[in-house]
C-alpha positions as CSV (number, residue, x, y, z in Angstrom):
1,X,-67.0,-30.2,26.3
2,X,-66.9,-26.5,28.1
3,X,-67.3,-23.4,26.1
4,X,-64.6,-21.5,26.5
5,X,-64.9,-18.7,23.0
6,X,-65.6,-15.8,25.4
7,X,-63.0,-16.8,27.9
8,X,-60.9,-16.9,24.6
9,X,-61.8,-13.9,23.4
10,X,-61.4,-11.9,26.3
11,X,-57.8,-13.1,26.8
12,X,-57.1,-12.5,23.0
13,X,-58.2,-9.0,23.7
14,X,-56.2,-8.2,26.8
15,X,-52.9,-10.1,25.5
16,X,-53.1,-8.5,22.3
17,X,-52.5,-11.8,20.0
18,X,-54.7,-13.4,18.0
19,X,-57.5,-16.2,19.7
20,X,-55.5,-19.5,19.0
21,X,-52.4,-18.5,20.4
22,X,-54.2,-18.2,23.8
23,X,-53.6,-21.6,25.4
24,X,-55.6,-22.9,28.8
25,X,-54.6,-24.7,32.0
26,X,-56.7,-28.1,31.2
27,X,-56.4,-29.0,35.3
28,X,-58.2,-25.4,36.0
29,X,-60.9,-25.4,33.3
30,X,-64.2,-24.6,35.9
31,X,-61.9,-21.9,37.1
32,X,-61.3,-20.1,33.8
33,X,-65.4,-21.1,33.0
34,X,-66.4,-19.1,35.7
35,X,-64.1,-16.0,34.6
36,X,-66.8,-13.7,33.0
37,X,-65.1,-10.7,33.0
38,X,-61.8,-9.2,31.8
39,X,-61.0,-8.4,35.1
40,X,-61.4,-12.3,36.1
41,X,-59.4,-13.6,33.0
42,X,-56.6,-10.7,33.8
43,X,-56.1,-12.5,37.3
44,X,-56.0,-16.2,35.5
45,X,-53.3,-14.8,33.2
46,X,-51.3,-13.6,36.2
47,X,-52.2,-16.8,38.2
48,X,-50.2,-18.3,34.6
49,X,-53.6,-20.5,33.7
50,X,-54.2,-18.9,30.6
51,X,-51.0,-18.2,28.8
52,X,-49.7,-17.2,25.4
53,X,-48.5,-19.8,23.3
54,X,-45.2,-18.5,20.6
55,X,-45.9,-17.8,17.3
56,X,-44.5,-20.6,15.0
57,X,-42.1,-19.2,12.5
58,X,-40.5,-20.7,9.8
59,X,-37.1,-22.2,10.8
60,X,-33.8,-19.8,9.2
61,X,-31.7,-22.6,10.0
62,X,-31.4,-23.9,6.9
63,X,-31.3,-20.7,4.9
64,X,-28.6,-19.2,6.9
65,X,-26.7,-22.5,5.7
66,X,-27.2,-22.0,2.3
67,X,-26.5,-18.4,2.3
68,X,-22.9,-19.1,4.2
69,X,-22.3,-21.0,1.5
70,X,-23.3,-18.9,-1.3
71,X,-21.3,-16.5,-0.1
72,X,-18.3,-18.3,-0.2
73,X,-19.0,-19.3,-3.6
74,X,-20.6,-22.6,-3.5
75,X,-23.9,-23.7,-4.8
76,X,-23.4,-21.2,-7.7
77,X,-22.3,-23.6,-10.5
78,X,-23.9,-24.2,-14.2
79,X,-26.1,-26.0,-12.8
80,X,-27.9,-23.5,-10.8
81,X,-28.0,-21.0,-13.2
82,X,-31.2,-20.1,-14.8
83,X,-31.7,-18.0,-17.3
84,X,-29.2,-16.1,-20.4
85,X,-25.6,-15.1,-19.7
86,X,-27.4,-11.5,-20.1
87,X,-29.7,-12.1,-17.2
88,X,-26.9,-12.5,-14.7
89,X,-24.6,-9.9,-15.9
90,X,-25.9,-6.9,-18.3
91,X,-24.2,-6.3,-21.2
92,X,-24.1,-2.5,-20.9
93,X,-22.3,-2.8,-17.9
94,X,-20.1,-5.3,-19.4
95,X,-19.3,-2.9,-22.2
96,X,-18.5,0.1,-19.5
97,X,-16.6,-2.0,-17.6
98,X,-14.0,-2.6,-21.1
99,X,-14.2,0.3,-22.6
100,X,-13.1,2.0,-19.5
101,X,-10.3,-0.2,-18.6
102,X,-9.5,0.2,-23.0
103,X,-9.6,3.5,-22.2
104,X,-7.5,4.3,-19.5
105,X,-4.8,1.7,-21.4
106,X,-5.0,4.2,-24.5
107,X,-4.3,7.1,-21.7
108,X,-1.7,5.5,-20.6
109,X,0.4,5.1,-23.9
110,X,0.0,8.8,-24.8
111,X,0.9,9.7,-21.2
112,X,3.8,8.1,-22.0
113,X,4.5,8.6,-25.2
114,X,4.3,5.9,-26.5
115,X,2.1,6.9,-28.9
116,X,1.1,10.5,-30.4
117,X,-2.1,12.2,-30.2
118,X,-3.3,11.2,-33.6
119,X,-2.7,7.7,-32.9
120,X,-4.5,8.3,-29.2
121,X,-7.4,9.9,-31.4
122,X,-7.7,7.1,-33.6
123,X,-7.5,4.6,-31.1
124,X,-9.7,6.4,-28.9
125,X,-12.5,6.0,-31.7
126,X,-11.9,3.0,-32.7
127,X,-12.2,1.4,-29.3
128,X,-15.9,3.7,-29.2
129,X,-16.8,1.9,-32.4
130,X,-16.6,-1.2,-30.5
131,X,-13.6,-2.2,-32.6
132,X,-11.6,-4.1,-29.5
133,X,-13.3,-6.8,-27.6
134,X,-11.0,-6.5,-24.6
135,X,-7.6,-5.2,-23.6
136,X,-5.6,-7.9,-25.3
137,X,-7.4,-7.3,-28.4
138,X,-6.5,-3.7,-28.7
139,X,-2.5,-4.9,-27.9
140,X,-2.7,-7.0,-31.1
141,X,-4.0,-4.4,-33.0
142,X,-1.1,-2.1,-31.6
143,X,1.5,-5.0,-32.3
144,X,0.2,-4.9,-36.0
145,X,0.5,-1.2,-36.3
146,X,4.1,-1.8,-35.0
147,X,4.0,0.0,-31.8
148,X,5.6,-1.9,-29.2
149,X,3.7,-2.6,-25.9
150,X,4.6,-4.1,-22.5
């Protein structure tokens, strides 16, 4: 078997990759043993004897897939999930999110007078207290007060 590590080397060096990706002619192996300098191996790799071989990569065929899909929706069921309910989503946000969309409802029925300012007031801290879980939950509690919503 030839020595070829400073033929290697040398052609690592000038292609500027890394030695095994340098790949060899195996028909014109005394030519590239007699190549001693860079100068010699430069003319090899422009003679297309010694040659750089692609770097292997990890395929993003399949991820892309997957990603399509996830994106549409799919591959997101139970069983996928990991973790709490409170890992996915965070409760505070969850809280923002309702007490905002409580809170413009509440705007709305003193906008239009459907209810006074004391009663917005009230509502308004009641619905800070965490006293309505969701919109339909303040509605019943406006129903039972007797004030008439849409």
């Amino acid at each position: 078997m030839v020595d070829l590590t400073l033929q290697r080397r040398l052609a690592a060096e000038i292609l500027k990759v890394g030695e095994n990706r340098v790949k060899f002619d195996p028909e014109r192996v005394a030519d590239i043993e007699s190549a001693l300098t860079k100068e010699d191996v430069r003319k090899l790799v422009k003679e297309g004897v010694i040659w750089v071989e692609p770097s292997g990569r990890n395929s993003r065929g399949r991820w892309k897939e997957r990603h399509e899909k996830r994106k549409r929706g799919h591959r997101r069921g139970p069983g996928k999930r990991k973790g709490a309910k409170g890992a996915r989503e965070e409760p505070r946000e969850k809280w923002v999110k309702t007490i905002r969309k409580v809170r413009r409802f509440i705007k709305w029925l003193r906008d239009n007078e459907v209810i006074d300012t004391a009663t917005y007031r009230r509502l308004y801290r009641l619905a800070k207290g965490g006293a309505f879980k969701n919109l339909p939950d303040l509605k019943r509690h406006l129903v039972a007060m007797g004030i008439q919503v849409r």
